[in-house]
C-alpha positions as CSV (number, residue, x, y, z in Angstrom):
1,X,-0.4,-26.5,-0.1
2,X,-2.5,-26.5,-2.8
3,X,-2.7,-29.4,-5.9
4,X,-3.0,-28.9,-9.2
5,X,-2.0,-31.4,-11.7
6,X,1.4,-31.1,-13.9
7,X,-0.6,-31.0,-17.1
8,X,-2.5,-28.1,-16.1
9,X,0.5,-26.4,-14.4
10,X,2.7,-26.6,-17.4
11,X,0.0,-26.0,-20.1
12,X,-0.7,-22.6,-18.3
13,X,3.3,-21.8,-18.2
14,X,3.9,-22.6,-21.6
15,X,0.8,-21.0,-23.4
16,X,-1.4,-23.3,-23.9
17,X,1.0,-26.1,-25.6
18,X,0.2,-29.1,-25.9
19,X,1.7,-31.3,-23.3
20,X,0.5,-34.9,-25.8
21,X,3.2,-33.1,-28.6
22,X,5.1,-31.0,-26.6
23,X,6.9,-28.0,-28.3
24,X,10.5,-28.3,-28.6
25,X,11.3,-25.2,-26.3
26,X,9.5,-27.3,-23.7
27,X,10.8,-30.6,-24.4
28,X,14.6,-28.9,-24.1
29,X,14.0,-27.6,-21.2
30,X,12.5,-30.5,-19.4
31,X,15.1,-32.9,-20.9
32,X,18.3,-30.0,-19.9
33,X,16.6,-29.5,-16.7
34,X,14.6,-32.1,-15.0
35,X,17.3,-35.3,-14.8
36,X,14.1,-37.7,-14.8
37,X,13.5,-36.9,-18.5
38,X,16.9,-36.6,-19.8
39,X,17.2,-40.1,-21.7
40,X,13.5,-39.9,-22.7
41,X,11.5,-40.2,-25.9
42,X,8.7,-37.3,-26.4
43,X,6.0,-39.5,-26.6
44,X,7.5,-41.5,-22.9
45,X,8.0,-38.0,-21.0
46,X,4.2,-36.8,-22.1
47,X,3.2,-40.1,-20.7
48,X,4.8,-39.3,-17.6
49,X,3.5,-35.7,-17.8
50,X,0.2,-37.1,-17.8
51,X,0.9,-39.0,-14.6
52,X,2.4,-35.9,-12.7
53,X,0.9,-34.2,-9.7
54,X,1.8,-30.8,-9.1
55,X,1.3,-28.6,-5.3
56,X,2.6,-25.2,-4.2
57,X,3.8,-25.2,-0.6
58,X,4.5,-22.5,1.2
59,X,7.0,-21.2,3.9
60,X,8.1,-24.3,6.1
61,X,5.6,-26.5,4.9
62,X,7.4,-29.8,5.0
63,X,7.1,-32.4,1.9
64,X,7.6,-35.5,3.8
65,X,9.6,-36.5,6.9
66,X,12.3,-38.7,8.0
67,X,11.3,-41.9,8.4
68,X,8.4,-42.0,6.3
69,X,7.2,-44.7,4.0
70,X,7.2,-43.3,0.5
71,X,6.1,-43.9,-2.6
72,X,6.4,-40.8,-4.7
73,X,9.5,-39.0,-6.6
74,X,9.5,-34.8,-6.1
75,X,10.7,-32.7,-8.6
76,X,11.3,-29.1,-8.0
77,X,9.8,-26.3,-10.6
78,X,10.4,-23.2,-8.7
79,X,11.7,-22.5,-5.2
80,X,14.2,-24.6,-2.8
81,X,13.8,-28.0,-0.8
82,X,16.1,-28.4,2.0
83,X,17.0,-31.8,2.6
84,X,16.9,-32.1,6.9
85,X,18.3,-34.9,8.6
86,X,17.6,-35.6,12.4
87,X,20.2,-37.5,14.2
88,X,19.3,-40.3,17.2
89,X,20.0,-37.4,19.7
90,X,17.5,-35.0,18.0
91,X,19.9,-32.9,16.3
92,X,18.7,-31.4,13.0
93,X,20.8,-30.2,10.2
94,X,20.6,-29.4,6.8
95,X,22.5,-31.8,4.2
96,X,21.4,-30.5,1.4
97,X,19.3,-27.5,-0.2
98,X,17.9,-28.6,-3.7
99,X,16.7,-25.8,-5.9
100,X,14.3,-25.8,-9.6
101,X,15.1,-28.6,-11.7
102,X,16.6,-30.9,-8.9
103,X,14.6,-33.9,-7.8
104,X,14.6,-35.9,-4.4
105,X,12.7,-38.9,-3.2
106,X,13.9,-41.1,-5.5
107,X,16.2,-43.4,-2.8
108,X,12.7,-44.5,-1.6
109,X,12.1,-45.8,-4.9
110,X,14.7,-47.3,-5.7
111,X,15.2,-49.1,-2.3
112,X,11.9,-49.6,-1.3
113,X,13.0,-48.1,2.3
114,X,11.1,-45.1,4.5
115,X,12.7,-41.9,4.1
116,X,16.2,-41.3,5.4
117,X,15.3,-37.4,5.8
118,X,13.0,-34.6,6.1
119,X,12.0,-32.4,3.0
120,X,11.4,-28.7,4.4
121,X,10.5,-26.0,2.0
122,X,12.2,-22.9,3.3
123,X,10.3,-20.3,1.1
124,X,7.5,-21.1,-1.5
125,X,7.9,-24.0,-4.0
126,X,5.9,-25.3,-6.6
127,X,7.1,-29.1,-6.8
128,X,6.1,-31.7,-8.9
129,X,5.5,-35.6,-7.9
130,X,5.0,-38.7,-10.2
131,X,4.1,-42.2,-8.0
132,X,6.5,-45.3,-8.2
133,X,3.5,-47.1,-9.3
134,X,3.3,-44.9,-12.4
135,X,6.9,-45.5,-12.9
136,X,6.6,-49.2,-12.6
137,X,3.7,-49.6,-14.7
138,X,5.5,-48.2,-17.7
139,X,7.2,-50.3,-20.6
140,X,10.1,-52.2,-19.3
141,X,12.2,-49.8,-21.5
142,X,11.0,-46.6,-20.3
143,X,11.5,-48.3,-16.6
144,X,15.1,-49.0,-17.1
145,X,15.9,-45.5,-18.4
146,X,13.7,-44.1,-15.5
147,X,15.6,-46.1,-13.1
148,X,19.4,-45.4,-15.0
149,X,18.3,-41.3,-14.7
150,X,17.3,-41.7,-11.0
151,X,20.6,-43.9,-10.2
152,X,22.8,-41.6,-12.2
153,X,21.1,-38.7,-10.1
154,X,22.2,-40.6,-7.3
155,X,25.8,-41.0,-8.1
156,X,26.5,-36.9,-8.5
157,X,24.6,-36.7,-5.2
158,X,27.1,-39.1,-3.7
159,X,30.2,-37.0,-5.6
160,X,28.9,-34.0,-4.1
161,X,28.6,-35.4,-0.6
162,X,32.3,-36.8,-0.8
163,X,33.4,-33.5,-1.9
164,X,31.5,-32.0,1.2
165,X,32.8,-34.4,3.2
166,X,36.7,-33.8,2.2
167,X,36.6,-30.1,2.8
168,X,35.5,-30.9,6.2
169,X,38.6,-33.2,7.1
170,X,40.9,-30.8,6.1
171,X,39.1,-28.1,8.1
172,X,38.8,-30.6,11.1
173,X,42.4,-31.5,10.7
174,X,43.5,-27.7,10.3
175,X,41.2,-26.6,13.6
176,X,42.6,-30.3,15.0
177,X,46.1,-31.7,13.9
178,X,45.9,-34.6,16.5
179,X,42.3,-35.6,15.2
180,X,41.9,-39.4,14.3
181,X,39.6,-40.0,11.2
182,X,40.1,-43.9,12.2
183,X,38.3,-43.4,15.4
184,X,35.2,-41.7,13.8
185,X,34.8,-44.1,11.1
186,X,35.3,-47.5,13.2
187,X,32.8,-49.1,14.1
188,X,31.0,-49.0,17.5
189,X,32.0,-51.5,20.4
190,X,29.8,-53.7,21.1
């Protein structure tokens, strides 16, 4: 992996603008495509520009792990992120494979807890990263649009996942019919 930071990253992909006045082809696109900046002011997203960090990874380099502390929000420029989770028994699966434009990490922000999965890039990636201190230290009005985009990323993640997770009743219950949902989802004894 190597760093670079976002500034220098993006100034070199979009010819030399300036990242202090960004363009208006580049503030678009990171507005329609990064969720983070969507509810931002130009001069608030070059500020957090500024701030960015920028690394390629390569093939299987992993991001961060489950159970990690964290302190740092990813978003992806180019490639995929597959979101790995680990079960008690040792089990890995993948929940979730993020491509450009999606961002992850931000549950560790929010909740101040270590992280509930691994990040695994499965090919190259060049992924951006912005520290919660950054975020924090902002004007309390950029903070509460920061935090409203990251919650609001949040909420379609959680859609998504209940969508996932309905399909896969109704193929349980097809493979299944005497299969009791109740059983799965009560607690355990003891």
């Amino acid at each position: 992996m190597s760093s670079t930071s976002i500034y220098e990253r993006l100034a070199k992909l979009s010819s030399g603008l300036s990242l202090l006045r960004p363009e208006p082809s580049l503030r678009q696109k990171l507005r329609a495509n990064y969720y983070l900046f969507s509810s931002l002011e130009d001069e608030e997203a070059a500020a957090l520009l500024q701030n960015c960090e920028g690394a390629f990874y390569q093939e299987g380099d992993i991001v961060f792990s489950q159970g990690d502390e964290g302190d740092r929000l990813y978003l992806i420029a180019s490639g995929q992120v597959e979101i790995v989770y680990e079960d008690t028994g040792g089990q890995a699966t993948v929940v979730s494979v993020l491509k450009e434009g999606n961002g992850f990490g931000e549950m560790t922000i929010l909740a101040g807890e270590r992280r509930s999965a691994t990040a695994r890039v499965p090919n190259s990636a060049m992924i951006f990263s912005l520290n919660a201190d950054v975020i924090n230290q902002q004007k309390p009005e950029i903070i509460q649009k920061l935090y409203f985009n990251m919650t609001a990323d949040l909420v379609d993640k959680i859609k998504q996942a209940n969508e996932q997770i309905t399909r896969l009743k109704v193929i349980i219950r097809e493979l299944d019919p005497g299969w009791e949902e109740e059983k799965i989802l009560a607690p355990p004894e003891g």
